[in-house]
N, C-alpha and C positions, 0 to 999 in steps of 0.2 A: 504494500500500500504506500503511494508516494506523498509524502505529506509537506507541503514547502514550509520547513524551519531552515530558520535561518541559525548557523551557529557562528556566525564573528561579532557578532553586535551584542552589546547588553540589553535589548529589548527583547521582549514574550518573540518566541517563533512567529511568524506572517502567516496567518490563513491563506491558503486557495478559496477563493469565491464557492466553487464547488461543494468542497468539504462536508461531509455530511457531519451531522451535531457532536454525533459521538468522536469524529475524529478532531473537530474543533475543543469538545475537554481533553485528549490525550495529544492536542497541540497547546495547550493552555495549562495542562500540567507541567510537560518542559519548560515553557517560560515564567512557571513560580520558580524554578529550582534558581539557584545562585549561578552566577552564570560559567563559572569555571566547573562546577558541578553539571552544568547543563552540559557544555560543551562534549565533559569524559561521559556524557550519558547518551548522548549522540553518536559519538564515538559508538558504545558498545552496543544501541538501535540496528546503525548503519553496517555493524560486522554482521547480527542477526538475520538482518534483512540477505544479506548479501550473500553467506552462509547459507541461505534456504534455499536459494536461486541455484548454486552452485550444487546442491545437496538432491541427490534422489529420492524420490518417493515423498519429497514434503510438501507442495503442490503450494496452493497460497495460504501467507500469513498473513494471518487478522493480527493488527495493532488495537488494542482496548486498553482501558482501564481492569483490575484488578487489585481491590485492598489504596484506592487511591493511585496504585501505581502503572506506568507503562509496561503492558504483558503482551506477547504476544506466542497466539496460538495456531494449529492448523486444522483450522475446522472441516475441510476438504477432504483430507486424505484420514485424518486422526493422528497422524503416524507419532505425534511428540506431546510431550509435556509440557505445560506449560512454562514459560521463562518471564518472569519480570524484572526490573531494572531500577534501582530508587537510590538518595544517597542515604548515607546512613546519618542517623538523630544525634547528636548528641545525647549521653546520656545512654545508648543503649549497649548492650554487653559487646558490639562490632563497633563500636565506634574509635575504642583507642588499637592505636598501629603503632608502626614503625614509628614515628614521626607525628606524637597526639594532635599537633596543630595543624596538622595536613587535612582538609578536608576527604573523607572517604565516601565511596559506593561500593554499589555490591550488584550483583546477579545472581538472583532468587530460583531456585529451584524449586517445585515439591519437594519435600520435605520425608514423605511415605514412597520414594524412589530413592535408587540406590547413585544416582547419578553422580553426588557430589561425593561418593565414597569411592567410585571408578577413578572420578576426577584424581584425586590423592594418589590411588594409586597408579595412576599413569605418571604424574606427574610432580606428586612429591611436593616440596616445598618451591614449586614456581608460582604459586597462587599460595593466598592467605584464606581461610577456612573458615564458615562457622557453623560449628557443627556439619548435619548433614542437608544444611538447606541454602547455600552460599559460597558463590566463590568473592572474596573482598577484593578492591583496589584502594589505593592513595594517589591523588590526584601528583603527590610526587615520584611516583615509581612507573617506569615506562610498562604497557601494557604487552603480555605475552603474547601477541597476534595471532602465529600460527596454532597455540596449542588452546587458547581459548578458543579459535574456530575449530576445532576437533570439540570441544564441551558443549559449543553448541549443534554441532552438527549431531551429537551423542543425543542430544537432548532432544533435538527435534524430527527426530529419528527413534525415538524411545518403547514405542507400541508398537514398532514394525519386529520388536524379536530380538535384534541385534544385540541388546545391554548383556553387561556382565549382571550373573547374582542371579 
């Protein structure tokens, strides 16, 4: 789904005329976030998106809201679980990292899948972990491109068979 946000500018993402309602709140959610938080959250939309396109059997992703947050799913084919995107609160048990003053996010998993315990195992400490429902970022630590499109592709690809567990 192509949603015209804008990520260089400190203002809310730009509607498309088009847009239908619901994509207008999950384009007005990005532009509450803080904008260096929008931008890594953009960033990890724009892998999603792009990862599905590249990825078999996932057919189209719906971008929605979920729990307030940017999720998206493939209501088409079924083949994945859902992924949402959000930064993390202050205050909450993922909020301090490496670097407490570093703004963080995270990419949310289901929680009753095993996805974020393959993740680990493939990958070890190249991602930061919470529990089994999150892989963490800090807006000061360059993201692992290749092997985060492997978590998503795992992910959205989930109900097709393929997972470990």
């Amino acid at each position: 789904m192509s949603a015209a946000l804008t990520t260089a500018s400190t203002q809310p993402p730009s509607i498309a005329p088009t847009m239908s309602p619901l994509d207008r709140q999950v384009a007005d959610t990005f532009g509450s976030f803080e904008p260096e938080v929008r931008n890594a959250l953009l960033t990890l939309r724009s892998l999603i998106l792009s990862t599905a396109v590249e990825t078999d059997g996932v057919g189209r992703v719906e971008e929605t809201l979920k729990w307030g947050q940017p999720s998206y799913l493939t209501p088409e084919t079924n083949s994945g679980s859902t992924i949402r995107i959000a930064p993390i609160t202050s205050g909450s048990k993922a909020s301090s990292g490496p670097d407490d003053n570093a703004p963080r996010y995270a990419m949310f998993f289901i929680c009753h899948t095993n996805l974020v315990e393959q993740f680990e195992g493939l990958f070890g400490d190249t991602f930061s972990y919470d529990g089994g429902r999150a892989l963490l970022f800090s807006l000061d630590e360059q993201l692992p491109e290749d092997e985060l499109r492997q978590c998503i592709a795992m992910a959205l690809t989930y109900h097709l068979g393929g997972h470990v567990g």
